[in-house]
N, C-alpha and C positions, 0 to 999 in steps of 0.2 A: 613722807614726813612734812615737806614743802609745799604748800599751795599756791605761792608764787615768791619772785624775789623782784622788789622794785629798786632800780637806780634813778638817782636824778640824771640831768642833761641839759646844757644852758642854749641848746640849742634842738629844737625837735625835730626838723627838718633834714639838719646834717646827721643826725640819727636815726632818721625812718631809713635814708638813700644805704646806710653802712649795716642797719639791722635786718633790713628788706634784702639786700643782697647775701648776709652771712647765713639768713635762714632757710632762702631761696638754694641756696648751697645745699644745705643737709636736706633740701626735701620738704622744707616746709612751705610757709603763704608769707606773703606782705602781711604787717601787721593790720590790724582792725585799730580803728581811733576810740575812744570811748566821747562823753559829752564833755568832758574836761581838756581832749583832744589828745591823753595819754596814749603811747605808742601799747599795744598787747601782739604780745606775740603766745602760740597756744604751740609746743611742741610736747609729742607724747602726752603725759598727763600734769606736766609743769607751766609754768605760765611766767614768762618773764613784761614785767613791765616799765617805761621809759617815761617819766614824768620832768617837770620842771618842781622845783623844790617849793613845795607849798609854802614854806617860812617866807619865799623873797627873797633869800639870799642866793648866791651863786651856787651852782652844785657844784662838789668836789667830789673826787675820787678815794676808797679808801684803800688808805694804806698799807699794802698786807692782805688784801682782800682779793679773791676769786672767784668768779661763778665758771662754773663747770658745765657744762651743755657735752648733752649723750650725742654721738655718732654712730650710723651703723656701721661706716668701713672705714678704712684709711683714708680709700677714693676722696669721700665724704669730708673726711677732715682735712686732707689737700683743698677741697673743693671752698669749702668755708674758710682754709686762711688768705686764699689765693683771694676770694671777694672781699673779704675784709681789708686786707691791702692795698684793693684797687677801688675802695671805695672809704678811704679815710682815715682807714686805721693804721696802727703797725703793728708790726711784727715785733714779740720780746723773744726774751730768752732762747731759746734754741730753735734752727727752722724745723718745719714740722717731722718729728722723727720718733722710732719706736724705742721706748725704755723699759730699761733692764726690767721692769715688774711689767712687762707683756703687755704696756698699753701703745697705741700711736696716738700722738699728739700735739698738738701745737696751741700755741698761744698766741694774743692779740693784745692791743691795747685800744678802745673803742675811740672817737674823734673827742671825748670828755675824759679820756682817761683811765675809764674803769678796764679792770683787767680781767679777761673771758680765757676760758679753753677750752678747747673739743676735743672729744678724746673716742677712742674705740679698742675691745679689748682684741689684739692681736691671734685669731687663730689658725693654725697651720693645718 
């Protein structure tokens, strides 16, 4: 349905160091820069991107808002909150654990604010 989801970041730098390690986690690559110097990260067939907010003003975080990023194991999504936390980010709501609707999961808050989780469906 998604071709991609872009966030701003008032900082690209402290962005590449915390999205280059979360996706390094699950298996993927450092981002690719584009000529604007946008961060692109390619995971499966989704594409997230990290830009500075073309208006000029500050990016902000939204409220209420999630991006969701696929994992293939638990491991995985251990692997991705553990880099995220030692490279900027933190930890929200519950530390990474399985819920009641069979998923494992954990959540982050990125070094701007925006809020991610990785998730994998639990099977026995």
């Amino acid at each position: 349905m998604f071709t991609h989801i872009m966030i701003g970041s008032n900082d690209l730098d402290r962005s590449k160091v915390f999205y280059d390690a979360t996706f390094t986690a699950l298996g993927g690559k450092p981002c690719e820069q584009d000529e604007r110097g946008r961060l692109i990260y390619d995971h499966d067939s989704g594409r997230l991107m990290i830009t500075r907010p073309i208006d000029g003003h500050p990016a902000t975080a939204a409220n209420g808002g999630t991006i969701g990023i696929a994992a293939s194991s638990a491991n995985h999504v251990r692997a991705w909150h553990d880099a995220g936390t030692a490279n900027g980010g933190s930890s929200v709501e519950t530390p990474p654990c399985e819920r009641p609707n069979g998923v494992f999961v954990a959540y982050l808050r990125d070094p701007d604010g925006n809020k991610l989780t990785a998730r994998t469906k639990v099977t026995r």
